[in-house]
Legacy VTK file of the C-alpha trace (Angstrom):
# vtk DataFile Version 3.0
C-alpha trace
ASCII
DATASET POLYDATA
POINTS 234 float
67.971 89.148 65.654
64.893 89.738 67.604
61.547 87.059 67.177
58.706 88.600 66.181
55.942 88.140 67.744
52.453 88.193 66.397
49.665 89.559 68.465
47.279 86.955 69.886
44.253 87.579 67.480
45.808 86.906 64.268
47.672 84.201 65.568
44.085 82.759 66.151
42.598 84.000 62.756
46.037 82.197 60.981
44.918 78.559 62.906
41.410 79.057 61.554
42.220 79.484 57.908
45.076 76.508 58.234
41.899 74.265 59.752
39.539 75.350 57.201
42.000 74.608 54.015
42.598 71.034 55.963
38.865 70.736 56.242
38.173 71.629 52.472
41.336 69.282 51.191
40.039 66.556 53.010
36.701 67.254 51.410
37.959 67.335 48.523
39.819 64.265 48.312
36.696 62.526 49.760
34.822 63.772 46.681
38.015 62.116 44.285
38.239 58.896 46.323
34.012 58.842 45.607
34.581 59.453 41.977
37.252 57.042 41.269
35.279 54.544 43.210
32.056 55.011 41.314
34.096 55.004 38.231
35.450 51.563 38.737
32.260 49.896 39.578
30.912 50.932 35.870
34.269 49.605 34.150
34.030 46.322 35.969
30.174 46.360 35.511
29.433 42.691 33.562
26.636 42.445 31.061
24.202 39.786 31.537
25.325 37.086 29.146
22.737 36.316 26.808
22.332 32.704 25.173
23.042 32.311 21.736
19.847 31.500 19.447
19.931 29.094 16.997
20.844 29.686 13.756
16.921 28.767 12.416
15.819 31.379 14.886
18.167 34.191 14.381
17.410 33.878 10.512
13.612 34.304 11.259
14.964 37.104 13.323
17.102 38.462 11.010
14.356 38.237 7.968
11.620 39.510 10.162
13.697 43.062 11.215
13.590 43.344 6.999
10.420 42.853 6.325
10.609 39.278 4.403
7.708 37.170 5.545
7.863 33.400 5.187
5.323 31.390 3.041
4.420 28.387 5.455
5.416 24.821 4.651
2.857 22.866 3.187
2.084 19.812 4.555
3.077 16.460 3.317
1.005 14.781 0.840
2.840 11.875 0.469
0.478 9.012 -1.224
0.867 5.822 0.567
1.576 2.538 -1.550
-0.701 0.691 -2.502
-1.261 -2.656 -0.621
-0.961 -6.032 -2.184
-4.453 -6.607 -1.624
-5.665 -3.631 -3.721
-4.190 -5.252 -6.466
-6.599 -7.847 -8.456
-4.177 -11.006 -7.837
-4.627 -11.514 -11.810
-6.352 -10.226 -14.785
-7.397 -12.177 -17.145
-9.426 -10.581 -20.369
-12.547 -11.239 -20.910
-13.058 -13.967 -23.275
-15.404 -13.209 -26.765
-16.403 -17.076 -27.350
-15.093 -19.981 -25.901
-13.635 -22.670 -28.324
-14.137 -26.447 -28.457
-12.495 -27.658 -25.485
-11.388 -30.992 -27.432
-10.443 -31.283 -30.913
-12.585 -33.925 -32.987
-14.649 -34.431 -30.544
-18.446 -34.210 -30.683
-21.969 -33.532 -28.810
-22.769 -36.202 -26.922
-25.883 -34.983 -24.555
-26.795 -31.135 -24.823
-27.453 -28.374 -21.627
-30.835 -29.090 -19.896
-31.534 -27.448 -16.668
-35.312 -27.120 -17.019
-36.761 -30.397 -18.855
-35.870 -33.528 -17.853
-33.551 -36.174 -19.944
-33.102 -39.566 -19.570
-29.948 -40.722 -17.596
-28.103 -44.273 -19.120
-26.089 -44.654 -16.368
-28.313 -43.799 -13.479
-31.796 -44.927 -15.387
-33.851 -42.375 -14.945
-34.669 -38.869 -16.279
-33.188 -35.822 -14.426
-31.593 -32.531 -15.781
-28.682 -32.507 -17.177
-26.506 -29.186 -16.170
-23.765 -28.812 -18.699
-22.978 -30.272 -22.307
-21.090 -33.746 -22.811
-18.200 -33.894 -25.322
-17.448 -37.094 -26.506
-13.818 -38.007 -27.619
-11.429 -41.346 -26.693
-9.689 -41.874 -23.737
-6.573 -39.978 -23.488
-7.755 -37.255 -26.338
-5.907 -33.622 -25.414
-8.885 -31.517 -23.963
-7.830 -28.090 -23.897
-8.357 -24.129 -22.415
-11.538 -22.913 -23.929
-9.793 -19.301 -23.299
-6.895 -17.855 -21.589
-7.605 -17.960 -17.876
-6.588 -19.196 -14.519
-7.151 -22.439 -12.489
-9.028 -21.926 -9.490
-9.203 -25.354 -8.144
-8.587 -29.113 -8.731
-10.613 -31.806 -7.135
-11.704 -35.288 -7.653
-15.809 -35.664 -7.155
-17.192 -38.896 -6.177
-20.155 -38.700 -9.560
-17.945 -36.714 -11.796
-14.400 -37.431 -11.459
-11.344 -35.528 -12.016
-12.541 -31.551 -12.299
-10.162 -28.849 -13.181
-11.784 -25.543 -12.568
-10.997 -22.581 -14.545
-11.886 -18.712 -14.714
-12.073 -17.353 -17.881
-12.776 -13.561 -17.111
-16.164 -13.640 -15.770
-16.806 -17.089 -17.163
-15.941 -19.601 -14.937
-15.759 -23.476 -16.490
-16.076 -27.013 -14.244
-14.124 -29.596 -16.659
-15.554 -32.568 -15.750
-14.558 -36.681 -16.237
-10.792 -35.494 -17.102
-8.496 -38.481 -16.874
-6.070 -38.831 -13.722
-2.669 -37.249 -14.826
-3.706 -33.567 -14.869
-1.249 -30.919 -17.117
-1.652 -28.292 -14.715
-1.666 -27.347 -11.107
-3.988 -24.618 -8.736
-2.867 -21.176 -9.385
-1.649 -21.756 -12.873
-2.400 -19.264 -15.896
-3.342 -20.838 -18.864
-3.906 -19.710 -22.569
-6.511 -20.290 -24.888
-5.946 -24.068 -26.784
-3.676 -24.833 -23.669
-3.638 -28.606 -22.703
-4.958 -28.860 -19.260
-5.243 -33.284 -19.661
-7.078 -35.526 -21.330
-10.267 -37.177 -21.530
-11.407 -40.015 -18.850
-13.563 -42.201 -18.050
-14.249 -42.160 -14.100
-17.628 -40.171 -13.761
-19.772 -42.648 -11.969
-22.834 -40.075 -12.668
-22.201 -41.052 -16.295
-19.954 -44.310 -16.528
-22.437 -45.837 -18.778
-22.068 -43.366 -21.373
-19.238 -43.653 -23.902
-15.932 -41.811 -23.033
-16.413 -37.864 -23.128
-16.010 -34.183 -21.070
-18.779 -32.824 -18.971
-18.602 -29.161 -19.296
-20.340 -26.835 -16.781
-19.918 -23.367 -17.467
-21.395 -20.387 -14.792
-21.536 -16.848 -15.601
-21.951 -14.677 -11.518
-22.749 -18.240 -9.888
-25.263 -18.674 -11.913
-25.318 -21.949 -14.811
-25.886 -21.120 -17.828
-25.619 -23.450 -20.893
-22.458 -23.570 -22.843
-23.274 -23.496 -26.142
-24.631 -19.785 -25.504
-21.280 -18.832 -25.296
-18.922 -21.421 -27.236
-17.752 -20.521 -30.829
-20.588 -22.743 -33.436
-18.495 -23.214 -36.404
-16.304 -25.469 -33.616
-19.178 -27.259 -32.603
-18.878 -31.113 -34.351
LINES 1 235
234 0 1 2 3 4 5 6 7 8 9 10 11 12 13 14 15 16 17 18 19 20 21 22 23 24 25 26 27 28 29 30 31 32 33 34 35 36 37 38 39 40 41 42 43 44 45 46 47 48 49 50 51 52 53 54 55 56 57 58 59 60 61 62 63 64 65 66 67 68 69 70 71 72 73 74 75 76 77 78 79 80 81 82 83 84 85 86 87 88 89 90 91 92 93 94 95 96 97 98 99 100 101 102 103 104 105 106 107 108 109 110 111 112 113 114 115 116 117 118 119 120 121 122 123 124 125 126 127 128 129 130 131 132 133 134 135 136 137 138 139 140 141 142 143 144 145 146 147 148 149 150 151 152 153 154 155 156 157 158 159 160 161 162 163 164 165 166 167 168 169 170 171 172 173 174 175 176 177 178 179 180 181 182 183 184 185 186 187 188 189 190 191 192 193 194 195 196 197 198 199 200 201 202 203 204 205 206 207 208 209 210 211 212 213 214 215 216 217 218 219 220 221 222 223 224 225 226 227 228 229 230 231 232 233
């Protein structure tokens, strides 16, 4: 059998088309390859990881997006204790009369701040600034009210003297014999025994045995039968 042979121009027109359909598959596998790349990239394409809020937060979050709006807290109004020193140490009520601070015994000299009496002991005439209770030596003198003692001292004219605030009252038991029934600090009631009567005042040695009483009202002395009970006056 015989070739046949194909004249020269459409031998050249076939080699065009074949380049051209090479040309346009490489093209188009170009545009594929392209493709697939660019479709890769956005699969593998990693979101920004975001931090976590806290739980408080994402509530607030959460309640805001709905519309609920938080009152605010209010602020503490915690009341702090009261000190030890805002407390009055102790109360004691204030005393109506006072009573006879010894039992059977009796006036012996009388208040005198502003005329002048006449002193046995000392011989001479000066005031006299409280009231003298006379009673043996030994004889229970006692609390004119309920009260506490303030302080215990032995004076060089007076003696033993047991000092004792009864409410706003405040009483200087004078000439009490050595042997005291109660210490500073103490709270005492009214008719308490607090010691007994003496004998040591050297302000008033000559007189017979008995209790000087000074009673003071704001600092200020004020006589004692003003505010003593009368129907225990002897």
């Amino acid at each position: 059998m015989k070739e046949l042979k194909l004249p020269s121009e459409k031998k050249s027109k076939l080699e065009g088309k074949k380049k051209f359909i090479a040309v346009l598959a490489a093209c188009a596998i170009a545009v594929l390859v392209a493709g697939y790349i660019a479709v890769d990239k956005s699969l593998t394409y990693t979101r920004p990881v975001e931090e976590p809020q806290h739980s408080s937060e994402a509530e607030k979050v959460d309640k805001q997006q709905q519309g609920v709006v938080e009152k605010p807290e209010p602020a503490s109004s915690a009341v702090p204790e009261s000190s030890a020193e805002d407390k009055p140490a102790n109360t004691v009520p204030e005393p109506t009369l006072l009573i006879w601070p010894v039992e059977g015994g009796t006036l012996l000299r009388e208040y005198s701040a502003d005329a002048l009496v006449f002193s046995p002991t000392m011989q001479d005439w000066r005031t006299h600034n409280g009231i003298d209770v006379a009673a043996p030596v030994g004889t229970a003198v006692r609390a004119m009210a309920a009260g506490k003692v303030t302080s215990i001292r032995e004076d060089d004219m007076l003696g033993w003297v047991i000092e004792i605030a009864h409410g706003s009252y405040v009483v200087s038991y004078c000439n009490v014999q050595e042997g005291i029934a109660v210490k500073e600090g103490d709270t005492v009631g009214i008719g308490d025994t607090i010691g007994g009567v003496g004998q040591q005042a050297r302000l008033e040695i000559g007189d017979e045995p008995h209790i000087h009483l000074e009673v003071r009202r704001n600092g200020e002395l004020i006589d004692p039968l003003s505010v003593m009970n009368n129907t225990d006056i002897e």
